[in-house]
N, C-alpha and C positions, 0 to 999 in steps of 0.2 A: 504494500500500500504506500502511496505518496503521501509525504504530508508537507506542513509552509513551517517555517521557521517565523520566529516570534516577528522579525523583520519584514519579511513576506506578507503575514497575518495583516500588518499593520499599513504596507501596504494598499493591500487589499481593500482595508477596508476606507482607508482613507479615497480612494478613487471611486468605492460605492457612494457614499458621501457627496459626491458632486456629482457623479451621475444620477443619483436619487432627487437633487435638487432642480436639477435641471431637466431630467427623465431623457436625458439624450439618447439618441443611436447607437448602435457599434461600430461606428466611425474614429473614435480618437485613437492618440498615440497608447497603444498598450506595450511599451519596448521596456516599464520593469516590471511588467509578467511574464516567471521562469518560462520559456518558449513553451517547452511540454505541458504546462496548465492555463495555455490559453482557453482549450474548448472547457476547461472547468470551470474558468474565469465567468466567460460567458454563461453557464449554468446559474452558477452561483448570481451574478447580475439578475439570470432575464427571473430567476424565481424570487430576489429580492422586491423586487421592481410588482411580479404577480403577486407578490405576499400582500405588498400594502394596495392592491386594484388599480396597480397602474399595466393592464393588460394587453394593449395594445405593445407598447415599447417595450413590455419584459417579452411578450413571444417573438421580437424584432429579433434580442438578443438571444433568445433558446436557437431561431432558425439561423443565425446566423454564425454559432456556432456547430448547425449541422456539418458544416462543408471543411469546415478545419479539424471534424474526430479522429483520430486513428483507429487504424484497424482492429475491430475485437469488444470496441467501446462507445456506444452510440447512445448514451443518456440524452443528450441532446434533442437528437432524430426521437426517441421515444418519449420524451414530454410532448413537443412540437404535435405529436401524433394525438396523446390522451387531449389535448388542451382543442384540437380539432374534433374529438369524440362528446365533450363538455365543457361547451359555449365558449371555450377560448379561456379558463379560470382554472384559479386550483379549486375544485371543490370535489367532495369525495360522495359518489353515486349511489353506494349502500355501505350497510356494516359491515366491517371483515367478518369473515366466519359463519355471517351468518347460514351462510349455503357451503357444504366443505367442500364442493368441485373442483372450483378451483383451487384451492390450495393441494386437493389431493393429486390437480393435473400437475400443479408444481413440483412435488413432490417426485411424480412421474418422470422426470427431466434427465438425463443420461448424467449429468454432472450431479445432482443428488442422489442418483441410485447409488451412482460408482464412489459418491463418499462417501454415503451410508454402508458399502460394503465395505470401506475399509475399517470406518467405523467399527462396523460389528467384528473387524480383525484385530481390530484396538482392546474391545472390549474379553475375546473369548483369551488374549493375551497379558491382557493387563489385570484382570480379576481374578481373585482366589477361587479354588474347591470351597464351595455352600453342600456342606454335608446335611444341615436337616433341610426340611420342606420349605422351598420360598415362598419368601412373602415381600413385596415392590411394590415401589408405588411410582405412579408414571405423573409426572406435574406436567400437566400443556398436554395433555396426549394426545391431542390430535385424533386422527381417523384411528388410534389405535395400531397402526402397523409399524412403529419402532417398538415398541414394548412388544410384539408379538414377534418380530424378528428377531430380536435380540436373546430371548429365551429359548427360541428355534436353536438357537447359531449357540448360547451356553450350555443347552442338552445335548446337541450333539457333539460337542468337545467335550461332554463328560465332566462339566463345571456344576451343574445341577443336576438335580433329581425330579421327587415330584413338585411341582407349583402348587403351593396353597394357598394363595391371596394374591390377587394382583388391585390395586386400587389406581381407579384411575379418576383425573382430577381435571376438568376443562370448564372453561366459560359458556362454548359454545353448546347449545343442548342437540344440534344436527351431528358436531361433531364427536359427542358421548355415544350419541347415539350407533354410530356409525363402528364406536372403539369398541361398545361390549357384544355387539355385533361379532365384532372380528374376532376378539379376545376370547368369546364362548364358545366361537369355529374350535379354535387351536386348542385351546386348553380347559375341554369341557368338564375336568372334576375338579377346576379353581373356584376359591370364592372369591367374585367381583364386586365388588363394593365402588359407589362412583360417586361422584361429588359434583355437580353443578354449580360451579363459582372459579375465582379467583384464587390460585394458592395464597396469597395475601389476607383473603378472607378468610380464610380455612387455617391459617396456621396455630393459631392459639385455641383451638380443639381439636389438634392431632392425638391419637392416642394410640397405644401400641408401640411395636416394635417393625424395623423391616430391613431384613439386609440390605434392601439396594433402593434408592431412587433415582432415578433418570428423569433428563428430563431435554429434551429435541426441538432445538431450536424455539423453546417458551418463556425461559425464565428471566428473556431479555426485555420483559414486558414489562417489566420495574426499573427504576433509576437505581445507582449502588447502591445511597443510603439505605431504601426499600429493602434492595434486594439483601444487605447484611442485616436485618433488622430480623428479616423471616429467616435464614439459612442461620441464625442463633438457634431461635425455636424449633427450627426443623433438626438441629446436630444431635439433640438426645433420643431422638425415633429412629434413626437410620446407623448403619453401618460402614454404609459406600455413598458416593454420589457419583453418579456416571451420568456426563454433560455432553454435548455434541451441540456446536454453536458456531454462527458467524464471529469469525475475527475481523471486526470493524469501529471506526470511532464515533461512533453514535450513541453515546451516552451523556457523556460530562460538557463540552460545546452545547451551547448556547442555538435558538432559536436567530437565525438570519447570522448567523457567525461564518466568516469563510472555512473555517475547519469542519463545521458541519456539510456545509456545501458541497466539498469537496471529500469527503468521508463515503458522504451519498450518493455523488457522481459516481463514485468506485465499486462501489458494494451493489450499488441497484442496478448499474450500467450493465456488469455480470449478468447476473442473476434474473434479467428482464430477458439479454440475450441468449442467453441457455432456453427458456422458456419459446420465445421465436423461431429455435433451431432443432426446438421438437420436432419430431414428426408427429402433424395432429393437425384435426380443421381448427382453422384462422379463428373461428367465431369460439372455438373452448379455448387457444392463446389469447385470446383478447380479454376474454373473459377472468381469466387467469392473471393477468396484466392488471383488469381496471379492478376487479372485484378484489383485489388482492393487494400484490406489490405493487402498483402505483398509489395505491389508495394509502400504502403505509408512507412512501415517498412525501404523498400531500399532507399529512400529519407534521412527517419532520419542519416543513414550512410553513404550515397556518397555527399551530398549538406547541407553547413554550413547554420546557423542560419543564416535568412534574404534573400537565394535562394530558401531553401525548404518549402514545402506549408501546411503542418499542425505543428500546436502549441499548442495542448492541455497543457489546464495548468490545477493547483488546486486549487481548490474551495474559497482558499482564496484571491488567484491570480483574480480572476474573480469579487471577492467583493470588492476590491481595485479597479478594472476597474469601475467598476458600481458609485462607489464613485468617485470617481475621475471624470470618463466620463461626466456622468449624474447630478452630483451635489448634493446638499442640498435640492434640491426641489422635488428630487426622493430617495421614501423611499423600505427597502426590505418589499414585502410583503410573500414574501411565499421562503422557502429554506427545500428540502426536498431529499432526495435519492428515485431513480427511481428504483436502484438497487445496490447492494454490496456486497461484498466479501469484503476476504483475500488482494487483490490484484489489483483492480479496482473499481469502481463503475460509475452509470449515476444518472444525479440527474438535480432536476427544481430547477430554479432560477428566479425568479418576481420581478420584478424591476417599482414602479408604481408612480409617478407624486403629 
């Protein structure tokens, strides 16, 4: 991932500043922006500019950083495109999650399959023999099929035995729906127990014991303080915590900050293009794009740190949590990349007792 230096930052921000006063063009001198973060420049402009309903002159600058992206990375070209889909604005068309399609088509995507398989190579490697009956709990679980993979891929390496609890823990009631579903498929003499809410909400009536909590690409749905607040709470129930997550700086930056801006040019530019290079009809990628990751995109720029709902942070950010949250008594057992580039990466984090 690229980032600006304190100089850079200030930069930045001082040339938004006069172009916000003025709402100018993408016509002036840009010669002290590092060459290679011109087309982020322009990101970061044309969404500042859309932040405050100056729409016209911020999609001037979104399109006019189409023609200068490199190859691989076209955030640019993909705003330009949603902003054509809804009225020319940032505004977000429905609730995330409320439908799991699209995330499950995301999910689908050749670069999540193949990090979640290394994933699960991280996990049947990096975690102990569970000699009695498990019992897990899955936070964010989604449609259910990382927790159902995961215990796949622990059984047959002969890490576990029988499953006896699996509890799974999501906002969405389509996407509970969808996990006990799956979960009942695979492991029909477990008790399921499920929770319709926020791990945040749930955490100070946890009860029991569970070797292992996982938790895939969710628990970034809290800002740190949050998230060390409940991973306190959560240290005396569990044994292990097994993470699988965005390495990116969308946590601690600020609302219209060029670090954000440019965090999210990187992370989404990915992650939208993976999604396009499925093979799949245009209308379930679009789908997938607006009902989804665009829709998290428009977040980072209409609602300040502590309203908006994802916080992806970096890897070190995350070891700090784990430290802190968890203690002395939890050590890292496994840190590894699911997947990397230039620009983004996903990567397991084991966290074990």
């Amino acid at each position: 991932m690229l980032f600006l230096s304190t100089e850079e930052s200030r930069t930045w921000k001082d040339l938004a500043d006069k172009i916000l006063k003025t709402r100018s063009g993408p016509n002036g001198d840009l010669g002290s922006i590092r060459p290679g973060l011109i087309p982020a420049f322009h990101y970061y402009i044309g969404t500042l500019l859309l932040s405050q309903g100056y729409n016209q002159p911020g999609a001037s600058w979104i399109h006019s950083g189409i023609a200068i992206e490199p190859g691989g990375l076209f955030s640019n070209a993909f705003l330009a495109s949603y902003l054509q889909r809804n009225q020319g604005a940032l505004i977000i068309p429905e609730v995330i999650f409320a439908d799991p399609a699209p995330y499950v088509h995301f999910s689908s995507t050749p670069l999540l399959t193949d990090s979640r398989a290394r994933f699960m190579t991280d996990c049947s490697r990096g975690l102990p023999r569970i000699t009695q009956p498990l019992k897990i709990m899955d936070i964010g679980c989604g449609p259910g099929k990382a927790v159902v993979d995961l215990l796949l891929r622990l059984r047959s390496e002969g890490l576990i035995d029988a499953v006896e609890e699996i509890f799974l823990i999501d906002p969405s009631e389509g996407m509970l729906k969808l996990a006990k579903e799956n979960v009942a498929a695979a492991f029909p003499g477990a008790r399921i127990r499920i929770s319709h809410s926020r791990f945040e909400a749930l955490s100070d009536d946890l009860e029991g014991h569970y070797h292992m909590a996982l938790s895939s690409l969710a628990y970034h749905h809290m800002p740190y303080e949050t998230k060390l607040v409940h991973m306190k709470k959560l240290r005396e129930h569990i044994d292990h915590f097994i993470l699988y997550e965005v390495d990116a700086n969308n946590d601690t930056p600020e609302m219209n900050s060029p670090e954000m801006a440019l965090s999210v040019y990187q992370t989404y530019g990915i992650l939208i293009d993976c999604v396009f290079a499925n093979d799949a009809p245009i209308d379930l990628a679009i789908s997938s794009i607006d009902k989804f990751l665009m829709s998290e995109v428009i977040y980072f720029f209409i609602e300040p740190r502590g309203k908006r709902t994802d916080y992806h942070m970096l890897r070190s950010q995350w070891h700090q949590l784990f430290h802190d949250g968890l203690g002395r008594e939890f050590a890292c057992l496994c840190d590894s990349p699911a997947y990397a580039d230039e620009h983004v990466a996903l990567f397991t984090l084991i966290y074990g007792r």
